[in-house]
C-alpha positions in Angstrom: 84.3 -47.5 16.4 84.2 -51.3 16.6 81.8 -51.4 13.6 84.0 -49.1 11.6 87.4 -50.4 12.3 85.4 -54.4 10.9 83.6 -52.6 8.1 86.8 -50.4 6.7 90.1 -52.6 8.3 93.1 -50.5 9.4 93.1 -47.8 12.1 90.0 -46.0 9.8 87.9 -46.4 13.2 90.7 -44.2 15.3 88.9 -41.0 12.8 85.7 -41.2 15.3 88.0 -40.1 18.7 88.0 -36.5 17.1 84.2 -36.8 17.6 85.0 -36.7 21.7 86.9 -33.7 21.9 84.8 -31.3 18.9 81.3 -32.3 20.2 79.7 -30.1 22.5 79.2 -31.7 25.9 76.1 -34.1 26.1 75.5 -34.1 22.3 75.6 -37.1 21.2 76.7 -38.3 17.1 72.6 -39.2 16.5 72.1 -35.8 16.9 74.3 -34.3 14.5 73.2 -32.4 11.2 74.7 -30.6 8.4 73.9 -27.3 10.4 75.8 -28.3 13.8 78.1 -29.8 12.4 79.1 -26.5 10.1 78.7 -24.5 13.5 81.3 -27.1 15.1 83.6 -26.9 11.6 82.8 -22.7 12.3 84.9 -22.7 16.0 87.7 -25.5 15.2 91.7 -24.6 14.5 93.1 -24.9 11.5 94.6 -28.3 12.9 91.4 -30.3 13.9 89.3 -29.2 11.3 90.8 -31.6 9.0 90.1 -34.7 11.1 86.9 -33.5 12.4 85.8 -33.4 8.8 87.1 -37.2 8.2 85.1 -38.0 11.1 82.0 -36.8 9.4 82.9 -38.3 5.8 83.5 -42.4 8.0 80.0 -41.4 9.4 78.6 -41.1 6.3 80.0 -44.1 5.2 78.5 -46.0 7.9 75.1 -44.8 6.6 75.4 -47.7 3.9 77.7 -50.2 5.5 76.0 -53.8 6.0 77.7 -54.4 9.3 76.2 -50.9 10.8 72.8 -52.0 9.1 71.1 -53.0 12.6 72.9 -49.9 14.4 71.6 -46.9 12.7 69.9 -45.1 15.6 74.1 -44.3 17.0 74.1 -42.2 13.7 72.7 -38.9 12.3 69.2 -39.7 11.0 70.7 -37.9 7.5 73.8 -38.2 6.1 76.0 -34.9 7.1 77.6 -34.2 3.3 80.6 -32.6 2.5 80.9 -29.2 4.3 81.8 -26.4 2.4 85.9 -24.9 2.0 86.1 -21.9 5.0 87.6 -20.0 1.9 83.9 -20.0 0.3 80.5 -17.7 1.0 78.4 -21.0 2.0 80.7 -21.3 4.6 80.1 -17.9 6.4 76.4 -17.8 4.7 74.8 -21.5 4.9 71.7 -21.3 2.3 68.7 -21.5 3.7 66.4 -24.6 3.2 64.5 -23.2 -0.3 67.1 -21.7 -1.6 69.8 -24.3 -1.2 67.2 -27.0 -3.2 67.3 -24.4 -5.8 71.1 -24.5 -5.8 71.6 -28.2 -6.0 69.9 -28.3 -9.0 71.0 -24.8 -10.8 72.8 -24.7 -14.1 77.2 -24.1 -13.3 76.1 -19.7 -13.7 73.5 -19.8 -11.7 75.4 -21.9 -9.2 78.3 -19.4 -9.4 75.8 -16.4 -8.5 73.5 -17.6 -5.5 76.3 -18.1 -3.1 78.1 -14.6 -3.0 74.0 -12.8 -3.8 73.3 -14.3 -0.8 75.7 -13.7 1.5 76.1 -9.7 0.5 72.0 -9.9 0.9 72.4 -10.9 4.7 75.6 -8.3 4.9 73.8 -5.3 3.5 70.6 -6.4 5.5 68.5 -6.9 2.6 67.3 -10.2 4.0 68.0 -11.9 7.4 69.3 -15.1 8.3 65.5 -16.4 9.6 64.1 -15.8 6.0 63.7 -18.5 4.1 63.1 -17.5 0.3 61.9 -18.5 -2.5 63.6 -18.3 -5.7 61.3 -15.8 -7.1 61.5 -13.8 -3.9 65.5 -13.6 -3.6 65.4 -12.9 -6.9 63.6 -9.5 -6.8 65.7 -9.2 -3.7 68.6 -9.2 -6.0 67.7 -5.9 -7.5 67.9 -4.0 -4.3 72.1 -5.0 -5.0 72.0 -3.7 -8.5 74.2 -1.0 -7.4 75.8 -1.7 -4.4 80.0 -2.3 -4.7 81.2 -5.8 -2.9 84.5 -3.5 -2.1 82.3 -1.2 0.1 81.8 -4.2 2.1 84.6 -6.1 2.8 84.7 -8.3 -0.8 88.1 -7.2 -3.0 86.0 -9.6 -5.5 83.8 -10.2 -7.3 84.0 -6.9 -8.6 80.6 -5.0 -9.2 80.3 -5.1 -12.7 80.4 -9.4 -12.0 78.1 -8.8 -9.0 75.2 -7.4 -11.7 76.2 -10.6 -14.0 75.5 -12.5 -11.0 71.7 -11.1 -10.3 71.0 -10.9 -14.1 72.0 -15.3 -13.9 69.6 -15.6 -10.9 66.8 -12.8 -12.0 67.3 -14.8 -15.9 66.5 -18.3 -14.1 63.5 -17.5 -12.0 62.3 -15.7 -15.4 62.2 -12.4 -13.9 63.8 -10.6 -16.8 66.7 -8.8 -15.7 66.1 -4.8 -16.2 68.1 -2.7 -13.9 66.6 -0.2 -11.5 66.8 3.3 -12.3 69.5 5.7 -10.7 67.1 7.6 -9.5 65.1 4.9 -7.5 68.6 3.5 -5.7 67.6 1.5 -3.1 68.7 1.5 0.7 71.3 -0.3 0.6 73.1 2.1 -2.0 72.3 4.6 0.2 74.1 3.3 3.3 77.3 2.5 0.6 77.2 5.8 -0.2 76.8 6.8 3.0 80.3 4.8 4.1 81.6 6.4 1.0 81.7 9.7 2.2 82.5 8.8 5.8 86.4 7.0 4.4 86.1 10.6 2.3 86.1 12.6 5.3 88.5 10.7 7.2 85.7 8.5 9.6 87.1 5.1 9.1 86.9 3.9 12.1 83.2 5.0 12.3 82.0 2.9 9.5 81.9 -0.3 11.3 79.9 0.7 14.2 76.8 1.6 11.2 75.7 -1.5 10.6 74.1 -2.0 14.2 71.8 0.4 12.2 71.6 -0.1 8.3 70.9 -3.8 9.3 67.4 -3.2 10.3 66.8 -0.2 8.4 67.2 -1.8 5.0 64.5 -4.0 6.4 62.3 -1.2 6.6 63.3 0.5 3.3 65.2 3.1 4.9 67.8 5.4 3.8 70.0 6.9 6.5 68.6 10.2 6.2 64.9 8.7 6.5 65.7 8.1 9.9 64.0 9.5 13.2 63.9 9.6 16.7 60.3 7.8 16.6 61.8 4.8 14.5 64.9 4.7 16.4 62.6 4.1 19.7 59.9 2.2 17.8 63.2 -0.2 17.1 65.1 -0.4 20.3 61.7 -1.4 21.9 61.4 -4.5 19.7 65.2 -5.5 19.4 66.8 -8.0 21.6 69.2 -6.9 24.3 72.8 -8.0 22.3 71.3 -6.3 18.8 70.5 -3.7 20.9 74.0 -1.6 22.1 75.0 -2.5 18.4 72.3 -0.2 17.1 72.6 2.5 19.6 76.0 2.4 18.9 75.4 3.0 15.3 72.9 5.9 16.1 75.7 7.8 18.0 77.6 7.5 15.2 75.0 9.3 12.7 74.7 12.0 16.3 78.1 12.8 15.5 78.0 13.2 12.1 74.9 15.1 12.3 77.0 17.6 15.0 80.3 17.7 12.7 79.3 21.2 10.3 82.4 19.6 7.6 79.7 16.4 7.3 77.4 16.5 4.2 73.9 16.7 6.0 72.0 15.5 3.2 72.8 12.2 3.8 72.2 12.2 7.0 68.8 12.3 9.4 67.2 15.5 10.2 67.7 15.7 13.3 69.9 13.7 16.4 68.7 10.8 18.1 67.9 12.1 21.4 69.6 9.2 22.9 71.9 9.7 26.1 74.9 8.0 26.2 75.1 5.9 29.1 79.0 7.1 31.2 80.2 4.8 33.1 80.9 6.3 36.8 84.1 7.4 37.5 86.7 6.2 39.8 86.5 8.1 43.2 
């Protein structure tokens, strides 16, 4: 602070106190990163995220300040950069490390389209947070989205027709070409739209949440809901960790019930039920 307020004059120094009260306990400013600090920025009210993020710009600005020159190792070993608008996808969907180089450097369309691609990729569970992509590989990614609808997920834009323009930018960029799949050959992840589809149809709206304890790991094994079955629900729960866990059990008792309601189109659905027993919790004596 003493550096900053002879460096910058005024009360600019009074920007680092935010720093006391946002930080978790024992981390120190050194250890900050772009990543942290966008997990800090994640938690925060609307009211100390704008002085939390002054904070981070006067830090950067000390990066380059003569008087701070001999003082580096009190400040992040990189500078933190401007953190992205909460309104935006990179704020809910941080690129990962490939990807985001690919980004910086990406013509304005393609720019436009690797933000929202992404984040719908980790929604639908066509790829996973811990992946780190290349270009070439998100990009034939991007097909397994050709005909999935931002709406059925949450997203009143961009609309679907501007989701395709979006994965023909990115396919066009990596040179992939940008041919659509064919109908016939809809991926998983159309099948699970389709899927919720039908369930608003019939009047199970408040079911559709609860499914994607489930579609999230069966995308990553190519399946559609009806390809599922009581040896890859067990095969799953024995490699799943314990909080991802009751999400996807959850989710299977939701297809039990389907499966047990005769109004319920059973094409889309598994063969047979889960074989899972819901755990009651003991009753009052």
């Amino acid at each position: 602070m003493r550096i900053a307020r002879l460096e910058f004059g005024g009360h600019t120094n009074q920007n680092l106190r935010i720093l006391r009260r946002t930080l978790p306990q024992g981390m120190e400013i050194k250890y900050l990163t772009f990543s942290s600090a966008l997990k800090i920025d994640q938690q925060l009210g609307e009211e100390m995220r704008p002085p939390f993020r002054a904070a981070l710009s006067l830090l950067d600005r000390l990066q380059d300040a003569p008087l701070a020159a001999k003082s580096l190792h009190l400040l992040p070993s990189d500078k933190i950069g401007r953190l992205p608008a909460p309104t935006g996808h990179l704020y809910h969907a941080p690129l990962p490390p490939r990807l985001d180089a690919v980004y910086s450097v990406a013509p304005p369309l393609v720019r436009a389209a690797i933000p929202f691609v992404y984040r719908l990729s980790l929604v639908t569970g066509v790829l996973s947070a811990e992946q780190n992509p290349s270009l070439d590989e998100f990009s034939e990614k991007c097909v397994l989205l050709w005909y999935v609808d931002p709406n059925d997920h949450g997203f009143p834009r961009p609309s679907q027709f501007a989701l395709k323009a979006y994965i023909r930018h990115i396919r066009q960029y990596a040179g992939s070409g940008h041919t659509p799949p064919e109908r016939k050959q809809a991926p998983a992840p159309q099948a699970w739209t389709d899927l919720r589809r039908l369930m608003r149809q019939h009047g199970k709206h408040k079911m559709i949440q609860r499914t994607f304890g489930v579609s999230a790991h069966a995308i990553q094994d190519g399946l559609t809901p009806a390809k599922i079955t009581p040896r890859w629900i067990e095969r799953t729960l024995q490699i799943l960790p314990r909080k991802e866990r009751n999400a996807f059990r959850t989710g299977i008792f939701v297809f039990d019930d389907l499966i047990a309601d005769e109004n319920f189109p059973s094409g889309v659905l598994p063969s047979k039920v889960s074989g899972l027993k819901r755990e009651r919790k003991p009753t009052r004596s």
